[in-house]
Steps between C-alpha positions, in 0.01 A plus 500: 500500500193333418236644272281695735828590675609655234214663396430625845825685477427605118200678645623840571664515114148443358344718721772782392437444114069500576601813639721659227214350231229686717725817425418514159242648280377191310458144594332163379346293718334116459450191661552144490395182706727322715435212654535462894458199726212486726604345778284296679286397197719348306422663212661869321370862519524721260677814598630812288803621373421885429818665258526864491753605221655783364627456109540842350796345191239591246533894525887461657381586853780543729489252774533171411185185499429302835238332619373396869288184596308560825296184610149518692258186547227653263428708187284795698563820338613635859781295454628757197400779734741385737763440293444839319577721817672858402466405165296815283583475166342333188473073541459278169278222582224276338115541597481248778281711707660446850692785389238755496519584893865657313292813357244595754553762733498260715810328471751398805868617486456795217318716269271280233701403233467523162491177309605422124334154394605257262447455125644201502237387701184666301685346213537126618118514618386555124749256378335270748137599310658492170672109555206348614236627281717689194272794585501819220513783753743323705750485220421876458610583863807296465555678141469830677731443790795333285481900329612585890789311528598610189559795625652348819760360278578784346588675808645244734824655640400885447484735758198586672387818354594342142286218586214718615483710231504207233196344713340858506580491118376160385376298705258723723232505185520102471446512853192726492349294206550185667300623799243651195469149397523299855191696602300379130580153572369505846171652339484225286613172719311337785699589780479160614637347243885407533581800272291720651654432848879543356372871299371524868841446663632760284242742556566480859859574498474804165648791770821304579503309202557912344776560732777411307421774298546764739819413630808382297682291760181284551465174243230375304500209717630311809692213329802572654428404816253198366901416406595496781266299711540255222817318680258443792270336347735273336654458861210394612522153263786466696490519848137448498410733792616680831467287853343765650440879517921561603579301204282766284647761672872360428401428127398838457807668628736312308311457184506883547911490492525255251287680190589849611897400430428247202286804311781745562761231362642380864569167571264428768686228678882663529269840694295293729806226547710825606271698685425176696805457571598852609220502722608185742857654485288807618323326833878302509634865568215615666501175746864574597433869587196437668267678282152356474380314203188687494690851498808353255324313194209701378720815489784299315243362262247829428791669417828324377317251329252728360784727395633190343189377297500858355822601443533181296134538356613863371787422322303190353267733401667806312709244294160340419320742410676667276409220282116522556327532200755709359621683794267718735345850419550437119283683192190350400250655251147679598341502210 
């Protein structure tokens, strides 16, 4: 099978797992550029690779991490309204503002959602500040934060409720006098000026920037599935870009195989070299008995090799995390 072949045939398997993600309470979502050909001007596009991701290891969730790479030709926050369909629970995300359609009333394919946004991000834009100019109150922020993930790291692996009361505990104050002192600064800097635009940022985002607090399966920020798109972006220094909008398509779906089963400890290339090959012994069979291709494959595909991601994905999973951080669900202090 050739590449879009294959991924043609792969598509009803990542369209399964968006499916089982969308079933959950929590998800992360981000984006990343990838490169298309435009044909006809001899030059590239630049498309989108949106992820949606669940990762729940850090409170010993259940169901085990995966991630799903849908492609569209632009970054329009429509685009994550599509993709979001039937899901209604919480969504980690940074403050790129095509995702506000997400909360209003308004929103296509569900109930607005509520958002938890990133500290990672409100971090990284006054380390940007503090870099360039070595600015006092910028090193204050970051000094404030880094008392967060202390925290964090004392809890990483706990169970929810343990990890929402230690937040309620200790770091719910820091929280409160951080957004005490955000609002002085803003008083006191231009909001022009580069630091007053990144205190801006912050400002902006204060409701779901507080979520984390509120609920103890949600994280302080949306690294994990900034991990995840990482091995795109290095992809992309690789095969340079797509040939055209099929080719993002096809990248998406299998990109979506091949980090789900690597982040859940599968080899990637022994489950797609084997469900590949069970599905042309599939439309072999199905050939013989007459049964149409179109009937035969996606039903062999959304379900045994879905079945077969998971099944392996679950085992992967229980063995792993019982090493997380110590082991899921495990005592952590509140004081």
């Amino acid at each position: 099978m050739g590449r879009l072949t294959a991924a043609f045939h792969l598509g009803p398997v990542v369209d399964r797992l968006a499916e089982h993600l969308k079933a959950s309470t929590k998800l992360f979502m981000d984006e990343t550029t990838a490169p298309v050909l435009d044909p006809g001007r001899g030059r590239t596009k630049t498309g989108y690779l949106w992820a949606l991701a669940r990762d729940d290891r850090r409170w010993g969730g259940d169901d085990p991490p995966g991630v799903v790479f849908t492609y569209a030709p632009g970054r329009a926050g429509e685009n994550a309204e599509k993709i979001l369909q039937g899901f209604d629970g919480i969504l980690q995300l940074d403050g790129y503002t095509g995702y506000n359609r997400l909360t209003r009333p308004s929103r296509k394919g569900g109930s607005p959602i509520r958002v938890a946004h990133c500290w990672a991000h409100a971090r990284r834009k006054l380390k940007e500040v503090f870099d360039r100019d070595g600015s006092e109150i910028a090193a204050e922020g970051l000094r404030r934060i880094a008392e967060f993930y202390k925290v964090e790291a004392d809890i990483r692996g706990a169970a929810p409720g343990q990890r929402l009361s230690a937040r309620q505990a200790r770091t719910a104050a820091l929280v409160a006098e951080f957004g005490e002192w955000l609002q002085q600064q803003r008083l006191r800097i231009s909001a022009k000026s580069r630091l007053g635009e990144k205190l801006a940022y912050i400002h902006r985002h204060w409701d779901g920037l507080q979520t984390f607090l509120q609920d103890g399966r949600v994280e302080i920020d949306s690294n994990s599935v900034e991990n995840l798109i990482r091995p795109i972006a290095l992809n992309r220094k690789n095969a340079l870009f797509a040939g055209h909008d099929e080719g993002g398509k096809a990248w998406g779906r299998i990109a979506s195989l091949i980090e789900t089963a690597k982040i859940n400890g599968v080899e990637p290339f022994a489950y797609l070299k084997a469900t590949l090959e069970a599905i042309r012994e599939t439309r072999s069979t199905n050939s013989s008995l007459g049964t149409s291709r179109r009937q035969a494959e996606p039903a062999w595909s959304a379900a045994a090799a879905y079945t077969s991601l998971t099944t392996s994905i679950t085992m992967s999973y229980k063995i792993r995390s019982a090493n997380w951080a110590g082991g899921p669900n495990r005592a952590v202090s509140v004081k």
